[in-house]
N, C-alpha and C positions, 0 to 999 in steps of 0.2 A: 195727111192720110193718103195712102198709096190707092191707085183702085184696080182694078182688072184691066187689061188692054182689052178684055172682048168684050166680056159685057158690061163694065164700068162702074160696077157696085166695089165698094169698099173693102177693102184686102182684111183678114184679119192677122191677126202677129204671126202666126208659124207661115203664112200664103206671102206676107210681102216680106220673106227673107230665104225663101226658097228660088234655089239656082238652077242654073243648067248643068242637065250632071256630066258634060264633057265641054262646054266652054266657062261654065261658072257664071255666068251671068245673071242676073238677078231675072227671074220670069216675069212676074207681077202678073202672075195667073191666080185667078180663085180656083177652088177644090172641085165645084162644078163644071166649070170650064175645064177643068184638069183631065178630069175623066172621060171627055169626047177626045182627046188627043193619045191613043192608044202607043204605048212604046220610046212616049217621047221619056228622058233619063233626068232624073232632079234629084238632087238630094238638097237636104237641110241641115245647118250646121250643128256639130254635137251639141247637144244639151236640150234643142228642142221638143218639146212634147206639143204635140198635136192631141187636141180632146175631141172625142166627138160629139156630136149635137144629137139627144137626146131624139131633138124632136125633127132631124130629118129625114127626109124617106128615103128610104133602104130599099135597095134593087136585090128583091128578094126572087126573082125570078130563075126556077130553073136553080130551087133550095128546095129542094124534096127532105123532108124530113124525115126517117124511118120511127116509127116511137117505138116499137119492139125494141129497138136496141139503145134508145134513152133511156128505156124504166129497167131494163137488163140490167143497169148498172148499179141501179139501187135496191137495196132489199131491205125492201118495208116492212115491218112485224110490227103490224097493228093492231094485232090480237093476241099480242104478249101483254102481259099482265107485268107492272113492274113493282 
């Protein structure tokens, strides 16, 4: 099992095959770690599908939600008789 070079938890499959996107080098970065390094270039090989986790927290800041123009989209007749 591969681990993070920074903080040395356990890679999962799409993090320990992920490279450097101009020397190609394998990173062995986790996704955490990933997103304090602004700009750095990676890609991952065709075919890989990264999933997200469900249950991690989401940096929802400075996500202003408008709802006027979410329920805009729907037009609800609720009081249609079918």
């Amino acid at each position: 099992m591969t681990r993070c070079v920074i903080c040395d938890r356990n890679l999962k499959d799409h993090e320990s095959v992920r490279r450097h996107g101009i020397t190609n080098e394998f990173l062995d970065i986790c996704d955490g770690c990933l997103k304090e390094i602004p700009g750095l270039p990676t890609k991952l090989p065709q075919g890989v599908i990264v999933e997200a986790d469900p249950f991690e927290e989401m940096d929802t800041e400075g996500d202003d939600i408008d709802v006027s123009n979410v329920t805009s989209c729907y037009n609800l007749d609720l009081d249609k008789d079918d």
